[in-house]
PyMOL commands that place a pseudoatom at each C-alpha (Angstrom):
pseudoatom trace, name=CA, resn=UNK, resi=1, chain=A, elem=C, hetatm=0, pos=[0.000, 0.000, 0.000]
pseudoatom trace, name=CA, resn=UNK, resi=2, chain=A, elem=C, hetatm=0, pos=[0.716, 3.242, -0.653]
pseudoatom trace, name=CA, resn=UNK, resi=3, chain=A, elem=C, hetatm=0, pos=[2.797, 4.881, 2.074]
pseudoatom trace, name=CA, resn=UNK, resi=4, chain=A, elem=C, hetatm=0, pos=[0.898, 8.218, 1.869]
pseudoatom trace, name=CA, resn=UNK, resi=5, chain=A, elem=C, hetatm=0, pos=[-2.530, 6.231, 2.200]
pseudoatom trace, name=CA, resn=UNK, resi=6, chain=A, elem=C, hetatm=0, pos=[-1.204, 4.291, 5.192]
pseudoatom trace, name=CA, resn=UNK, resi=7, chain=A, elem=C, hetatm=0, pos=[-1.464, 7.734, 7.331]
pseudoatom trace, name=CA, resn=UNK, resi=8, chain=A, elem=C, hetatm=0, pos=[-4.629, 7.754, 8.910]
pseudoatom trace, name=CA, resn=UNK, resi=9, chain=A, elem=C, hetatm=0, pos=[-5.945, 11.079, 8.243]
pseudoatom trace, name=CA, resn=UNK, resi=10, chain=A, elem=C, hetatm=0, pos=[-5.185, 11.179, 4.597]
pseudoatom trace, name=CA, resn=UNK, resi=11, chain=A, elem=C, hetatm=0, pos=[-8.342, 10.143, 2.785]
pseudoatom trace, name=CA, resn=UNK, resi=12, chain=A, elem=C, hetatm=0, pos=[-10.030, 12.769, 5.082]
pseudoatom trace, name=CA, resn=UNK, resi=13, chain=A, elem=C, hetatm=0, pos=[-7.606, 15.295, 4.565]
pseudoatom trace, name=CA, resn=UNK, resi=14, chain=A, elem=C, hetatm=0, pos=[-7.845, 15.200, 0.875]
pseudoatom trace, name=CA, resn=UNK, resi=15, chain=A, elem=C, hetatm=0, pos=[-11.364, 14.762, 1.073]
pseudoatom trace, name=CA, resn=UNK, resi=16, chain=A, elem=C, hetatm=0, pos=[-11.759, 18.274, 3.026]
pseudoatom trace, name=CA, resn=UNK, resi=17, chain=A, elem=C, hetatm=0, pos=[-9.526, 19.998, 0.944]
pseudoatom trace, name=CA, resn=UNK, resi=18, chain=A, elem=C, hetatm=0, pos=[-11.343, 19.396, -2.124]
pseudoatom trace, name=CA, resn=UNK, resi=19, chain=A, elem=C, hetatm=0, pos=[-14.811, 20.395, -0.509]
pseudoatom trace, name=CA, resn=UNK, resi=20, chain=A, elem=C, hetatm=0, pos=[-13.042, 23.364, 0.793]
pseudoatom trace, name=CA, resn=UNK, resi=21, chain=A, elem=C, hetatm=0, pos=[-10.722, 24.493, -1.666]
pseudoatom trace, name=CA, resn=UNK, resi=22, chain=A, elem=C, hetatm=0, pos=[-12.716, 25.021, -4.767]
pseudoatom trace, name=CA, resn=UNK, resi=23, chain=A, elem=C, hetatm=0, pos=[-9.110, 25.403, -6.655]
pseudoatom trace, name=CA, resn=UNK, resi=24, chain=A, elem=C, hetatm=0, pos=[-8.740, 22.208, -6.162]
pseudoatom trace, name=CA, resn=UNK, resi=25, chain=A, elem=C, hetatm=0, pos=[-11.648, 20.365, -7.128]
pseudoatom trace, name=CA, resn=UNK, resi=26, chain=A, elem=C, hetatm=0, pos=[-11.696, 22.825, -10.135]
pseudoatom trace, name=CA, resn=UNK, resi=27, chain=A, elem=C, hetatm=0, pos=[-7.971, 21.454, -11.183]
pseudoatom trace, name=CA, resn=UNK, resi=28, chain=A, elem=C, hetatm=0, pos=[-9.128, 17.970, -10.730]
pseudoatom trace, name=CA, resn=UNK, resi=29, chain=A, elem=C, hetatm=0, pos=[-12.176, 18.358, -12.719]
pseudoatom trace, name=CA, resn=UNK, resi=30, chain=A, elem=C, hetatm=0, pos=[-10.659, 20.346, -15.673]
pseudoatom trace, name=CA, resn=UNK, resi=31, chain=A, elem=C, hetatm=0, pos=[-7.135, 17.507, -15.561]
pseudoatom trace, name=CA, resn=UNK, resi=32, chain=A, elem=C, hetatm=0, pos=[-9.837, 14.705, -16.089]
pseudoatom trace, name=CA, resn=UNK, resi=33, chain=A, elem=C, hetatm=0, pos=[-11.806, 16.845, -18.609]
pseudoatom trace, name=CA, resn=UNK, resi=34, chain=A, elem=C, hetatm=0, pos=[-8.859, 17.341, -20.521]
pseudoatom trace, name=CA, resn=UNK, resi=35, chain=A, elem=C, hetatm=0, pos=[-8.057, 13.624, -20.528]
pseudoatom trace, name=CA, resn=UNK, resi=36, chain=A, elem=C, hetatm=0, pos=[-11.135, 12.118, -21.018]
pseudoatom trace, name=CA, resn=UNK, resi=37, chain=A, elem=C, hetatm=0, pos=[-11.315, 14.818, -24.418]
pseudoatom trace, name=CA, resn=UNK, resi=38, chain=A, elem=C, hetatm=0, pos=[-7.721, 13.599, -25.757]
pseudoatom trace, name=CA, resn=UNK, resi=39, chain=A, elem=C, hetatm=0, pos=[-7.441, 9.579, -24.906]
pseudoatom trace, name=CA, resn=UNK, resi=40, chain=A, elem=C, hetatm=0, pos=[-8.090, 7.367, -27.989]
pseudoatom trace, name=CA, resn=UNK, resi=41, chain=A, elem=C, hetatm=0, pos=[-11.261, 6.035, -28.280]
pseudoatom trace, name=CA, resn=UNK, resi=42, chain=A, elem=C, hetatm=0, pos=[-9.278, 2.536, -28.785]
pseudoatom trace, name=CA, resn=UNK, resi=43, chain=A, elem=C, hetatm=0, pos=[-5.841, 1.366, -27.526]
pseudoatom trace, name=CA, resn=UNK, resi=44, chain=A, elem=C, hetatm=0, pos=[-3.424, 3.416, -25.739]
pseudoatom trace, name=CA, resn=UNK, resi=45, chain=A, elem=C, hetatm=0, pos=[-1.789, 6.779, -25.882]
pseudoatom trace, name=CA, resn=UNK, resi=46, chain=A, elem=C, hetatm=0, pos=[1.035, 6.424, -27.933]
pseudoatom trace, name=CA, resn=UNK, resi=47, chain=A, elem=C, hetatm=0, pos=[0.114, 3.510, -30.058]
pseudoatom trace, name=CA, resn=UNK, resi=48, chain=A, elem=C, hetatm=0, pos=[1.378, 0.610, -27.199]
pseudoatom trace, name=CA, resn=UNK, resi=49, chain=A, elem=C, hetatm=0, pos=[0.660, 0.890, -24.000]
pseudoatom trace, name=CA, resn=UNK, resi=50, chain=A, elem=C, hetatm=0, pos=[3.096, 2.664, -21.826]
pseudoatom trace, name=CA, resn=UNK, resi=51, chain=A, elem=C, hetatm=0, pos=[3.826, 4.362, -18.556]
pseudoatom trace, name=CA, resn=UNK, resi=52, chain=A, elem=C, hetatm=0, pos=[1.482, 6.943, -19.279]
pseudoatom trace, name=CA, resn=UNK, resi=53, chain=A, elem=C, hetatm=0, pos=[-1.281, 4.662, -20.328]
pseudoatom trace, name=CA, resn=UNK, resi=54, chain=A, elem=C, hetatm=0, pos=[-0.436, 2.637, -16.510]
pseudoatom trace, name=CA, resn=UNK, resi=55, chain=A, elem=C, hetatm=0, pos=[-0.087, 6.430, -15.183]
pseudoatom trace, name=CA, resn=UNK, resi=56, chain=A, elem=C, hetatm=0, pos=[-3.912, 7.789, -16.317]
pseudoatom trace, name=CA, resn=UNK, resi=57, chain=A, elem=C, hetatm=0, pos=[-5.653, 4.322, -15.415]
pseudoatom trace, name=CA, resn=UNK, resi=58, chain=A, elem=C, hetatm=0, pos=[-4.003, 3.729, -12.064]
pseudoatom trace, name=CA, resn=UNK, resi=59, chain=A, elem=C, hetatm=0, pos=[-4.565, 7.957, -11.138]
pseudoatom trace, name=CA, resn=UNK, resi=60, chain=A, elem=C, hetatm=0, pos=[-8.151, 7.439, -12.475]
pseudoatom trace, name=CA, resn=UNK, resi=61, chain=A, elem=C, hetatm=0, pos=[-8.831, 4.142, -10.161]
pseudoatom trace, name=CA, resn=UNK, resi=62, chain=A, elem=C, hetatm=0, pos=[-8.271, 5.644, -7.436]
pseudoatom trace, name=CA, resn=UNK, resi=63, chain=A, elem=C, hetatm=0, pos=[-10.026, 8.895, -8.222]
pseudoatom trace, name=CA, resn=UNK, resi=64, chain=A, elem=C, hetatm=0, pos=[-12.907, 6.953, -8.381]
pseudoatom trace, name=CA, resn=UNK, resi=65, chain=A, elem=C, hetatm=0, pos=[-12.239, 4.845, -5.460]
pseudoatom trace, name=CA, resn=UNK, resi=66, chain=A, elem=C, hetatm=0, pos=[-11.272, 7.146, -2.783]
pseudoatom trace, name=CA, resn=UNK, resi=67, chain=A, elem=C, hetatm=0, pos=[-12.780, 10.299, -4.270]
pseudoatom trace, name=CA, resn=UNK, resi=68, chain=A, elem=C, hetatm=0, pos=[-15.607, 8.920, -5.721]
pseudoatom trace, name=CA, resn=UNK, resi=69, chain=A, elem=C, hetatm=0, pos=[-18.178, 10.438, -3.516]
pseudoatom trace, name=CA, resn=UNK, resi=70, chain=A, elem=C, hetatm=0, pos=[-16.763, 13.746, -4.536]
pseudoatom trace, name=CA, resn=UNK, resi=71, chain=A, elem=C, hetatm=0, pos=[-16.134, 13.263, -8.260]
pseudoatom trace, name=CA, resn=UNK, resi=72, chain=A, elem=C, hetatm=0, pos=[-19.030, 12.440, -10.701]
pseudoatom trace, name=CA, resn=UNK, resi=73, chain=A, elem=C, hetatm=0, pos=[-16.504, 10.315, -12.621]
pseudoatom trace, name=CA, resn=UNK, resi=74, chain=A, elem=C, hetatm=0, pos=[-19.364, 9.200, -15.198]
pseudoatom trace, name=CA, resn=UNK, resi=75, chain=A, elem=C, hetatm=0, pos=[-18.745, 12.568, -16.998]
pseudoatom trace, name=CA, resn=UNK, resi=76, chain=A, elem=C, hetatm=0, pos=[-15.815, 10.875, -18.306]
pseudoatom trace, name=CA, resn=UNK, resi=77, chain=A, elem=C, hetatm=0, pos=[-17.142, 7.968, -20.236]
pseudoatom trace, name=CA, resn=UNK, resi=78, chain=A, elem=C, hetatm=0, pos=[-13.499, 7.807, -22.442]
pseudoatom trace, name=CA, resn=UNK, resi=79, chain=A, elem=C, hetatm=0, pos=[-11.651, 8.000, -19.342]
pseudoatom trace, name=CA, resn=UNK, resi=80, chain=A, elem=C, hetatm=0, pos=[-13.286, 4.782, -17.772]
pseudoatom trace, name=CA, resn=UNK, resi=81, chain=A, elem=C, hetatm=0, pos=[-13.632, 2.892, -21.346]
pseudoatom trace, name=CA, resn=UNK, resi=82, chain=A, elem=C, hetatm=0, pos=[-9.939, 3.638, -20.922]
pseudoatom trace, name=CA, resn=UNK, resi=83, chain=A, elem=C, hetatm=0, pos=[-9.405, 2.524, -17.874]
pseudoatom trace, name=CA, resn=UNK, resi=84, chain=A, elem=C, hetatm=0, pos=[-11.692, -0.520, -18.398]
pseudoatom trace, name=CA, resn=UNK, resi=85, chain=A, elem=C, hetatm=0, pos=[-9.246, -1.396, -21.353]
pseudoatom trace, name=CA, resn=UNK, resi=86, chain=A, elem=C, hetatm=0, pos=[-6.385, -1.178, -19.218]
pseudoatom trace, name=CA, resn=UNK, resi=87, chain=A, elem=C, hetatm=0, pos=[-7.778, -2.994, -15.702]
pseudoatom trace, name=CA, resn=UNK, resi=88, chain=A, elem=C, hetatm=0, pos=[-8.693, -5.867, -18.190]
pseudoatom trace, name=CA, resn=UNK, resi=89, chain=A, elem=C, hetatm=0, pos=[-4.898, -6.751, -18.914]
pseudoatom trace, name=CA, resn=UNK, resi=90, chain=A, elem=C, hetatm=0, pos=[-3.534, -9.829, -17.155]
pseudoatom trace, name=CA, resn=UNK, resi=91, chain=A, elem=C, hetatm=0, pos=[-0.505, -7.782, -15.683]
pseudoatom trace, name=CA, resn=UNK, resi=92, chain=A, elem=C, hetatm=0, pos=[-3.195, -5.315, -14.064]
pseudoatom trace, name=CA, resn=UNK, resi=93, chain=A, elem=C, hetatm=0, pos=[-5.430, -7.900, -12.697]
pseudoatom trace, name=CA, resn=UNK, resi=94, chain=A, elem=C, hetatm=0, pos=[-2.321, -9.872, -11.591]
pseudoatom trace, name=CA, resn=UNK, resi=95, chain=A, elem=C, hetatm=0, pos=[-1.725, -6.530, -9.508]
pseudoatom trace, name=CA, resn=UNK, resi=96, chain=A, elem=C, hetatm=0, pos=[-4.634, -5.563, -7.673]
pseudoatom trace, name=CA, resn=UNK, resi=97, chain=A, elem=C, hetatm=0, pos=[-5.020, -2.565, -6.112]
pseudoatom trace, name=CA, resn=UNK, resi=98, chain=A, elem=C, hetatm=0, pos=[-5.578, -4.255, -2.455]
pseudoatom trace, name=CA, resn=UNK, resi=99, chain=A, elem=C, hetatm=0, pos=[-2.760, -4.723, -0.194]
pseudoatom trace, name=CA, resn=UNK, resi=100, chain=A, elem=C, hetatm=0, pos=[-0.348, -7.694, -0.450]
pseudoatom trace, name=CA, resn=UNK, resi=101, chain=A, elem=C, hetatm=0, pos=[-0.183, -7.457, -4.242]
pseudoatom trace, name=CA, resn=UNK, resi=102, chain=A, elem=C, hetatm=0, pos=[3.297, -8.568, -4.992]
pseudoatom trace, name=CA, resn=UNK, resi=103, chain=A, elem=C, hetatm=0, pos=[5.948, -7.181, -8.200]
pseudoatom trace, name=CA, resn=UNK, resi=104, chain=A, elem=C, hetatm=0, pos=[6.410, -11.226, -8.340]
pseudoatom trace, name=CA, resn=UNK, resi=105, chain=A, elem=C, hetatm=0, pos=[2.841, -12.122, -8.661]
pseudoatom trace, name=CA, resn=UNK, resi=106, chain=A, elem=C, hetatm=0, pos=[3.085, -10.471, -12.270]
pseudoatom trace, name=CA, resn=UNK, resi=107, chain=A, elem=C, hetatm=0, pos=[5.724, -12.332, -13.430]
pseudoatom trace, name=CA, resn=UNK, resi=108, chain=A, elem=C, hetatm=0, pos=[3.255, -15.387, -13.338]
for i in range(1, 108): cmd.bond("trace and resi %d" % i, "trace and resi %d" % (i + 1))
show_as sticks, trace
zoom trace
């Protein structure tokens, strides 16, 4: 896990700052916006998938995980077709996103 998640007021921290700072949840909105506009509608970024493919899927995951409640992430339909594209490949379901996922476990 995620050294910054292990501390136990982060989720709530982040939470809070987004409901307070209107910057914030402005930045996030417009980012995913932005991304959701400019993935393809098929495949990955630059042709084969890459880190910034692993980056957008993995960031968007856990937008919608943790800051679901705060994020209508169905105005990004390309976003989680994306992501959906990505979660399906064996190395990203041989990695879940719940502790005690192992760097070895992909190598399977």
């Amino acid at each position: 896990m995620n050294i910054f998640l292990q501390s136990p007021n982060f989720l709530e921290t982040v939470a809070a700052e987004i409901e307070k700072n209107n910057t914030a949840a402005c930045q996030l909105t417009a980012g995913l916006s932005a991304l959701d506009a400019e993935l393809p509608g098929s495949g990955w970024m630059g042709g084969e998938l890459g880190v910034a493919d692993i980056t957008g899927a993995c960031a968007f995951g856990f937008t919608q995980s943790v800051l679901g409640d705060l994020v209508e992430t169905s105005r990004y339909p390309n976003l989680g077709a994306f992501c959906a594209r990505a979660e399906a490949l064996p190395a990203f379901r041989a990695a879940p996103p719940e502790d005690g996922a192992t760097a070895s476990a992909i190598g399977d």
